[in-house]
N, C-alpha and C positions, 0 to 999 in steps of 0.2 A: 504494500500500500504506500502511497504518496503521502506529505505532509497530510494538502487536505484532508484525505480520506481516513488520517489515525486522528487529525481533531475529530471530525465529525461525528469519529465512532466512538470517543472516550470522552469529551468535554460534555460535559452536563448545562453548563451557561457562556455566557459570555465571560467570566471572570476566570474559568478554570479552563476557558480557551486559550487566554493570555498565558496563564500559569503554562500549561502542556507546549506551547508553542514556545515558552522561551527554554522549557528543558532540551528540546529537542533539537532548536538552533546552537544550543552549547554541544551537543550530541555531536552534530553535525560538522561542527566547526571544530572540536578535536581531531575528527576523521579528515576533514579535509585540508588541514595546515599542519598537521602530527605534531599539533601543543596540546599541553594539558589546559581543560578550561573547566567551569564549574558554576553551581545556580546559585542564589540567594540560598541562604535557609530556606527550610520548610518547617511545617506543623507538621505529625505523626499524617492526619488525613490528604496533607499536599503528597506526602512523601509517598503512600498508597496510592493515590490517582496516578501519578506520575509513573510509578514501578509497573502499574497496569500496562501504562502507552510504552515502557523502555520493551516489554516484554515481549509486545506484538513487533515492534519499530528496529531494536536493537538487541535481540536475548543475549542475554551475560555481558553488557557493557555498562559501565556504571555503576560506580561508589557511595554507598551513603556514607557520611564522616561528619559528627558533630563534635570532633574533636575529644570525645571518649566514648564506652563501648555503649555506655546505658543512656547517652544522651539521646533527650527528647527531641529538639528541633536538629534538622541534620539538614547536608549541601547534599547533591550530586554534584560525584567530580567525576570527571572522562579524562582516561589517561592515555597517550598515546603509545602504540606497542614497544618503544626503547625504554619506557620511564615506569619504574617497578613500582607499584606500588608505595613498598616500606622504604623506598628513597624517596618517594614525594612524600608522605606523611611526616619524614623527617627536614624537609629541604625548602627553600624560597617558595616553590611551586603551591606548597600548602596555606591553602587562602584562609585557614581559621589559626584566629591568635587567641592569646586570653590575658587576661587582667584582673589582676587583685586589687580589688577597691578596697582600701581602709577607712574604717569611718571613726569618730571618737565612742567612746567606751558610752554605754547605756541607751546608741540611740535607735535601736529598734527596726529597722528598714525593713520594708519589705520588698517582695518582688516588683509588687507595682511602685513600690519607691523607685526603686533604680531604673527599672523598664521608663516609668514615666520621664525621668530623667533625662536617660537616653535618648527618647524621640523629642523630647524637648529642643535637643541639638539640632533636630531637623532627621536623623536618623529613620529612615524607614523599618518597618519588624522585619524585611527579609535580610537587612544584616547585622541584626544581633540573634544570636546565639542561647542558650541554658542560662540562666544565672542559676546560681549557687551559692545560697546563704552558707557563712561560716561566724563561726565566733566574735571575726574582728569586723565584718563587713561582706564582701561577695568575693566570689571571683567570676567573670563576664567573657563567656565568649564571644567574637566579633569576628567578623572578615578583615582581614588584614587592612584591607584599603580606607576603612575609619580609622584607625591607630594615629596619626596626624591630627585627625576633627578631636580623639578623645583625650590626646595626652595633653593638648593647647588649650582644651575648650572646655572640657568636663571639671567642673569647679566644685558642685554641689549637687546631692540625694538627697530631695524633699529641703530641708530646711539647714542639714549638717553638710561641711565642708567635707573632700577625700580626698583621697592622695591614692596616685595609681601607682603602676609597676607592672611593667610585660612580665609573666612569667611563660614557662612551658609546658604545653601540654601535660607534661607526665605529673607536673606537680598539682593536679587539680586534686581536688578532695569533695570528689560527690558524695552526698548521701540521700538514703532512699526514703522520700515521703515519708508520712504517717501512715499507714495500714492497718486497717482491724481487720482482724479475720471475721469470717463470716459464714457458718455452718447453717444446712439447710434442706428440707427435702422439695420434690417435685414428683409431679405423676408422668411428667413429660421433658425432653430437653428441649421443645420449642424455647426459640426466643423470648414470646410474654411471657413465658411459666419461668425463666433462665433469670430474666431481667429481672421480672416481679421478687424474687428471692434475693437477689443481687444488691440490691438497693433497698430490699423491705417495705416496699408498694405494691398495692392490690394489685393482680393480675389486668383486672380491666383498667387499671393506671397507668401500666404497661403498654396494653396494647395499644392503649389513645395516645401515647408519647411515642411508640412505633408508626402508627400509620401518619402522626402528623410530620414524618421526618428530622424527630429529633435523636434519632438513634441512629449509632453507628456499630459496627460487628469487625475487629479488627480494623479500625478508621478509617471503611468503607460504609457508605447510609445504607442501610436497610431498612423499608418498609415494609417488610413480609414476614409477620408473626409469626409464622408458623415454619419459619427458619429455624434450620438443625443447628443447634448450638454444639462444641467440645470442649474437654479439657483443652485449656493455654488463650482459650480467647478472650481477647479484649473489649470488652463492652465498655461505651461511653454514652451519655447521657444529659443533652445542654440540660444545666436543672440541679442532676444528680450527682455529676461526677465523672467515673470512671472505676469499674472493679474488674479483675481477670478470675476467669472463674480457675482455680487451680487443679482442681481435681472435682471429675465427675462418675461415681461406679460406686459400685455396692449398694445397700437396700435394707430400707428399713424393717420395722417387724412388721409395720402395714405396706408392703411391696414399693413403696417411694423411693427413687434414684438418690442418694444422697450426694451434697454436693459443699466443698468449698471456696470459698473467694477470698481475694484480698482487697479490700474497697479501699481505695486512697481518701484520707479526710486533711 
């Protein structure tokens, strides 16, 4: 298939036409100048729609890289066949930097602190990266090509002054959200019966948050309740969240699938 004909068959709107069309011309544009090139950030659901079209467009071309393994928003990079991989991840080529924002002791930031911050600068969201609350303040991933806008221009998060510092990749220190577990039975692995336990909403709360399109199944939308859920998948939920259901098998003393999740709070 031509450009046209993988928009036409994977873009959902006008907005995730732009999105697919600029993955593709970076696609393209490795292939035909044998440089490395690469997208903005993604969200988990850009980075799905996109892996959809590489898959028809390109199979097995293209890297996801948010500059560590568990990060959430991530680039496609396209590497051209002399440039290995773990030499560009470590070399000039590698378009994600990071930054330890320090802030003074007790002032509490949040994500939307520093995010807000950020685009404050003029910053678009496709090139910042995870932030990463720590103890003294964050550390911020970026596309290399703010680094200049952030180390002159970034003065203040919310109300408190920072102080940056490039560091490197390896030295980041994620940690993983809050989690509660969450044990549960169902008579079915449909989607509403999956969701409705997931989140601990009536089933018919489910399926009305299903068919309005606010449900996603591995950060793909799905309106179709009666979708086969498994263990490892991602449910999100504008509203409620996001829980992976972790394990689903075995059976209660009233025949019910037993299941558990981990819900981020």
């Amino acid at each position: 298939m031509n450009k046209r004909e993988l928009l036409d068959r994977f873009a959902r709107d006008g907005e995730q036409r732009l999105l697919l069309a600029r993955v593709l011309d970076q696609q393209q544009r490795a292939g035909q100048r044998g440089i490395p090139t690469h997208t903005g950030f993604l969200s988990p659901a850009e980075q799905a729609q996109s892996a959809d079209l590489l898959m028809a467009a390109a199979p097995g071309q293209g890297i996801l890289f948010g500059g560590y393994p568990e990060a959430e928003r991530k680039l496609w990079a396209f590497l051209p066949d002399w440039l290995e991989e773990a030499v560009w991840r470590e070399g000039e080529d590698c378009p994600v930097r990071a930054l330890r924002v320090t802030v003074p002791g007790g002032a509490g930031l949040t994500h939307r602190d520093y995010l807000g911050s950020l685009m404050g600068l003029g910053l678009t969201r496709e090139k910042i990266g995870d932030i990463l609350l720590t103890d003294t303040g964050a550390q911020v991933l970026v596309l290399g090509e703010t680094l200049p806008i952030l180390l002159s221009q970034w003065e203040k998060a919310g109300r408190y002054p920072v102080r940056l510092e490039e560091i490197p990749l390896s030295a980041l220190t994620p940690s993983q959200g809050a989690v509660k577990k969450v044990r549960a039975t169902v008579a079915t692995l449909r989607l509403d019966a999956v969701l409705a336990a997931g989140f601990s909403v009536p089933r018919s709360r489910a399926a009305e948050l299903i068919r309005g399109g606010r449900v996603m199944v591995n950060h793909r939308p799905c309106e179709k309740a009666d979708k086969a859920v498994e263990a490892g998948d991602v449910l999100t939920c504008r509203g409620l969240g996001k829980c992976v259901l972790t394990q689903a098998g075995g059976t209660s003393r009233r025949g019910r699938i037993i299941l558990e999740f981990d819900r981020y709070i």
